[in-house]
C-alpha positions in Angstrom: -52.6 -16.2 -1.8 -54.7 -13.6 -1.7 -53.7 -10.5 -3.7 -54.5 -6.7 -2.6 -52.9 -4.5 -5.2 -51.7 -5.0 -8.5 -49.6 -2.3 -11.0 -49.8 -1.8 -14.7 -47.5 -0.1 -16.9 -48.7 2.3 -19.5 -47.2 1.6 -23.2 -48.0 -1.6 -24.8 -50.1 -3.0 -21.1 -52.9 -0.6 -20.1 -52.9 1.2 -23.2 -53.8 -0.4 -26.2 -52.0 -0.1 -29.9 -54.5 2.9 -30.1 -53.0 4.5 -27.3 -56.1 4.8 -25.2 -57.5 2.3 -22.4 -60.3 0.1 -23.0 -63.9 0.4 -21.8 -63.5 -3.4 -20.4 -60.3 -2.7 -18.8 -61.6 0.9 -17.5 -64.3 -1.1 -15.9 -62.0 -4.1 -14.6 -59.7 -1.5 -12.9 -63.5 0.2 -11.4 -64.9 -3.8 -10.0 -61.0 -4.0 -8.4 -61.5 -0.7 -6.8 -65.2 -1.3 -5.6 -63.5 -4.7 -3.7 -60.8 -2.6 -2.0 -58.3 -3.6 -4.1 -55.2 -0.9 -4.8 -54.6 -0.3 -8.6 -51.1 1.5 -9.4 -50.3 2.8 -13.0 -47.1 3.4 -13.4 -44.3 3.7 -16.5 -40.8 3.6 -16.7 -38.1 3.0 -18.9 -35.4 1.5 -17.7 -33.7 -1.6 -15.8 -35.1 -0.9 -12.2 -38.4 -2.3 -13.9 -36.3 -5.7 -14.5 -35.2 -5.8 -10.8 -38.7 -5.3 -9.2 -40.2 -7.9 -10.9 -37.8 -10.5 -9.7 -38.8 -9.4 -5.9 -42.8 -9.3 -7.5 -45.2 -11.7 -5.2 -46.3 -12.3 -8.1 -44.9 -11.0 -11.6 -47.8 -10.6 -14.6 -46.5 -10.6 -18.1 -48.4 -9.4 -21.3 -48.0 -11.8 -24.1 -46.6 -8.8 -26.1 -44.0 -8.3 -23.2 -40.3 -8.6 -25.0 -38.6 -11.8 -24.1 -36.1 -10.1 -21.9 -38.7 -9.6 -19.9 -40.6 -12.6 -20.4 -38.3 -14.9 -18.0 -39.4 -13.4 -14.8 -42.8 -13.8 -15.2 -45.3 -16.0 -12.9 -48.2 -15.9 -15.2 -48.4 -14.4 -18.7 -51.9 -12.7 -20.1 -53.4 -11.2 -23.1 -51.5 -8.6 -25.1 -53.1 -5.1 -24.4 -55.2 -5.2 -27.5 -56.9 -8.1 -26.2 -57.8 -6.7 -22.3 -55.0 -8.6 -21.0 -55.1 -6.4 -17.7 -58.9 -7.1 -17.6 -57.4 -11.2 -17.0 -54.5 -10.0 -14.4 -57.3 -8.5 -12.4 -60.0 -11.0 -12.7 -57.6 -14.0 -11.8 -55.6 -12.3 -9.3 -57.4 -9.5 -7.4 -61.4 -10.9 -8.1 -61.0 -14.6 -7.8 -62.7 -16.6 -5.0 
């Protein structure tokens, strides 16, 4: 299947343990864009996150996700410190 968009949470995905989003990842999102690909930040803090991941074509985890969490994933990817978005868009938006 081929993917068209894909949305990030803020805290703890995008944003790294220094709070700010890295170079590789800033350029990842950029490459995703340049392919026509829709790229949705987004944050939130409560259960409705929980329910729109179990209707998710596909649902991408962060390894540093909570397990809660953790069960509805499809694939799970680097923590944020570690350009785990960078992977989520690489193998699902840019892959051939």
């Amino acid at each position: 299947m081929e993917y068209k968009l894909i949305a990030f949470d803020m805290d703890g995905t995008l944003l790294n343990s220094n709070k700010q989003i890295s170079k590789k990842t800033q350029e990842a999102i950029a490459r995703a864009v340049a392919y026509n690909k829709i790229v949705i930040l987004n944050t939130g803090r409560n259960s409705a996150e929980l329910e729109s991941l179990k209707v998710a074509g596909l649902a991408v985890m962060m390894d540093n996700a909570i397990d809660e969490i953790k069960q509805y994933d499809d694939v799970i990817v680097s923590d944020c410190d570690h350009d785990g978005c960078v992977e989520a868009i690489e193998k699902n938006l840019l892959k051939e």
